[in-house]
C-alpha positions in Angstrom: 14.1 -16.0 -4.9 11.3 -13.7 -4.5 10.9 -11.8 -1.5 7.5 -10.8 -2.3 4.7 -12.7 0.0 2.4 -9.9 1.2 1.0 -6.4 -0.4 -0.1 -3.4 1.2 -2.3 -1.5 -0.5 -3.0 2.3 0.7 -6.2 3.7 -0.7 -9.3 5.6 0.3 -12.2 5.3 2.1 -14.4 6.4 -0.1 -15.1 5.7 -3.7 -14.1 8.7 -5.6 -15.8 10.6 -8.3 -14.6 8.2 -10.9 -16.1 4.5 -11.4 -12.9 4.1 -12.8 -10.9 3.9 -9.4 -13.5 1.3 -7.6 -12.8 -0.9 -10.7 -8.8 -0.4 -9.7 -9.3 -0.9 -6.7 -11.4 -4.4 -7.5 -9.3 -5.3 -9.9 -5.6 -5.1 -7.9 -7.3 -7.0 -5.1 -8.2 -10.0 -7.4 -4.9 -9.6 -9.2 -2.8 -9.8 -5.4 -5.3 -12.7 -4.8 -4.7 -14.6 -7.4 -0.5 -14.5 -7.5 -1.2 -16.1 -4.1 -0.2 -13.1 -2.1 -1.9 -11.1 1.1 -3.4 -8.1 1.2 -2.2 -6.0 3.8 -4.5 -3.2 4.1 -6.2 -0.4 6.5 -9.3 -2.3 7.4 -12.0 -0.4 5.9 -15.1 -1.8 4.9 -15.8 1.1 2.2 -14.6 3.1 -0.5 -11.7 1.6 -2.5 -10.2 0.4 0.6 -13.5 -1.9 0.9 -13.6 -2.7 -3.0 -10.3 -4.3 -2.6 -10.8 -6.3 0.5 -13.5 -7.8 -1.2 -12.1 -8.6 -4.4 -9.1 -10.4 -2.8 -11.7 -12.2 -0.3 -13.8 -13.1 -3.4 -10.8 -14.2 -5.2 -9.8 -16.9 -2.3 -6.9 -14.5 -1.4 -6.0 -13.8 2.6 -6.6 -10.1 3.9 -5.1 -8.6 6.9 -6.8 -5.5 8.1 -5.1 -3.2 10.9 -7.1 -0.7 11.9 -7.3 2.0 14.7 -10.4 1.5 17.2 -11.2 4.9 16.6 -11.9 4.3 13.2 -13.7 0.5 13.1 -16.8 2.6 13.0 -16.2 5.3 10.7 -14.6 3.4 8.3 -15.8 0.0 8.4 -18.6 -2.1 9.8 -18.5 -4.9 12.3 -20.2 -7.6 10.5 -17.9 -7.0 7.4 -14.8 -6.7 9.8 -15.9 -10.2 10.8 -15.1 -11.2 7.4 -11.3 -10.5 7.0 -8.5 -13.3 7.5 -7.0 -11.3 10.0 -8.0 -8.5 11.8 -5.7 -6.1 13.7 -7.1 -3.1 15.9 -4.8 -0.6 17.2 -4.8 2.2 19.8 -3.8 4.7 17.2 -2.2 5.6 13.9 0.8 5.2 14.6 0.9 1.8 15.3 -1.2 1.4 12.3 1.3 2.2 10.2 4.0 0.3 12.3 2.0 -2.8 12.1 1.3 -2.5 8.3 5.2 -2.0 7.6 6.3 -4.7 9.4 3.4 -7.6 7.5 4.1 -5.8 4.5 6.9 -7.2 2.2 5.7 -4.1 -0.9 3.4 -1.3 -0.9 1.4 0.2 -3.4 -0.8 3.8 -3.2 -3.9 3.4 -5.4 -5.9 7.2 -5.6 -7.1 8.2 -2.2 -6.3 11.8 -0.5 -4.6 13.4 2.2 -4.2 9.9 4.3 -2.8 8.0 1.3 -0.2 10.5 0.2 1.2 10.6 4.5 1.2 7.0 4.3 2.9 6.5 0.8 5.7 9.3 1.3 6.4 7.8 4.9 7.3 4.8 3.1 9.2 6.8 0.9 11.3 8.3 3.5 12.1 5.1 5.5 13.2 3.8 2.1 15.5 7.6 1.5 17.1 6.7 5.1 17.8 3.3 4.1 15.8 1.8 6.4 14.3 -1.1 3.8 14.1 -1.7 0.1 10.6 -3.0 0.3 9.4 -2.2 -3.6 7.1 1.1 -3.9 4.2 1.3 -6.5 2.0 4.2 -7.6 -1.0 2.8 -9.5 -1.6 6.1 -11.7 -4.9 5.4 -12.8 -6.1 8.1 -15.1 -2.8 9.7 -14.3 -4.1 10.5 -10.7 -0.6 10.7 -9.2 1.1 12.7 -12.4 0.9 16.0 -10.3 2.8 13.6 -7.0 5.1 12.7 -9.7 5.7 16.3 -10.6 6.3 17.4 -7.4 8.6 14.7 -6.5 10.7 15.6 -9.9 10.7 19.4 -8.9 11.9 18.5 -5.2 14.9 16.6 -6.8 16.0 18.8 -9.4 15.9 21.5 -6.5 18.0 19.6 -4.6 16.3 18.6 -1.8 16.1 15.1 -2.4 19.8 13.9 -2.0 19.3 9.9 -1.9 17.5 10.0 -5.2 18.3 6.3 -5.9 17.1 4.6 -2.7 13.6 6.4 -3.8 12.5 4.3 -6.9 8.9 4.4 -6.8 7.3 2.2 -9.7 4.4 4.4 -11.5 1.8 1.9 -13.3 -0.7 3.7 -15.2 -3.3 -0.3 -15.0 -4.3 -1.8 -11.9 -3.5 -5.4 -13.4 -0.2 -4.7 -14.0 0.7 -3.8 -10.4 1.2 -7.5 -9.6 3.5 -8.7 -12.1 5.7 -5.4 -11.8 6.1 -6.0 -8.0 6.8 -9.7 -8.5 9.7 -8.6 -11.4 10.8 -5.7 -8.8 10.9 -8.6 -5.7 12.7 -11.0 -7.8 16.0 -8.4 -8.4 15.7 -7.4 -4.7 19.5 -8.1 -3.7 19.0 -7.5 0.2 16.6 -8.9 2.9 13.9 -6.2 2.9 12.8 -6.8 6.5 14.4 -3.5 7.4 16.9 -2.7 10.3 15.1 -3.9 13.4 16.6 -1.5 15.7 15.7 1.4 13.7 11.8 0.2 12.4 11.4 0.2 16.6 12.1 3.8 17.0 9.9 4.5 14.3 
């Protein structure tokens, strides 16, 4: 039985310097849309983050944004917050994250900067410590993440990554392939990956 029923997608805020990562970013929202999945995402309006809220919203698909008030206008716009499925607003970022671990049953990191990588190798950790098996997925467009990669394969072979095989990121080099690889990855998940309750609160 899968176990996959809802995506989150890290990103960024703004569009890049590459048309290239919009049309990612477009083009894994239709795709999570489409399997008949959710979009868990950071609520922004703009940037990649915006291009796929849209695209899954376009596509029919359900989008949950969780956002920190702070950041509803500096990231986003009322009117197209209006717009989302679901809306979420926190008091900070740390319920942000909180909130998108708990609706999210996978996560993938499409390009994005400094936000993007905190979020992506907090996920990471949890999954080191053992706290879930939700599937991981960098969407290397254009290689983007090869030097993340590099790093990460560096950190190991120095020996500072002991739990090597509880870290499995996927890398995926074509936004429409994200999909199926996460359904595939969901499908041979052999434990619940809700997490340990007791320790997700103390996060």
């Amino acid at each position: 039985m899968n176990t996959i029923r809802s995506v989150c997608v890290y990103c960024g805020s703004s569009p890049g310097r590459s048309d290239v990562y919009m049309k990612a970013g477009h083009t894994l929202g239709r795709s999570i849309a489409e399997a008949g999945l959710r979009l868990v995402y950071g609520g922004g309006t703009k940037g990649i983050m915006g291009a796929v809220a849209d695209s899954a919203m376009r596509a029919g698909g359900k989008v949950t944004g969780i956002i920190p008030r702070f950041l509803v206008n500096r990231e986003a716009t009322e009117p197209a917050l209006g717009k989302l499925d679901e809306l979420v607003i926190t008091e900070d970022m740390h319920q942000r994250k909180h909130t998108m671990f708990e609706k999210s049953d996978a996560f993938v990191a499409l390009p994005g900067g400094i936000g993007t990588v905190e979020e992506i190798v907090e996920i990471m950790t949890w999954a080191q410590l053992g706290h879930h098996r939700k599937p991981i997925v960098f969407a290397n467009i254009e290689g983007f993440w090869d030097p993340m990669m590099t790093l990460i394969d560096h950190m190991r072979a120095e020996g500072f990554v002991h739990t090597s095989h509880l870290v499995r990121p996927l890398v995926i080099s074509r936004a429409e392939a994200v999909v199926a690889a996460l359904l595939t990855e969901g499908a041979s998940v052999d434990a619940p990956t809700e997490g340990v309750q007791s320790v997700i609160e103390k996060m």
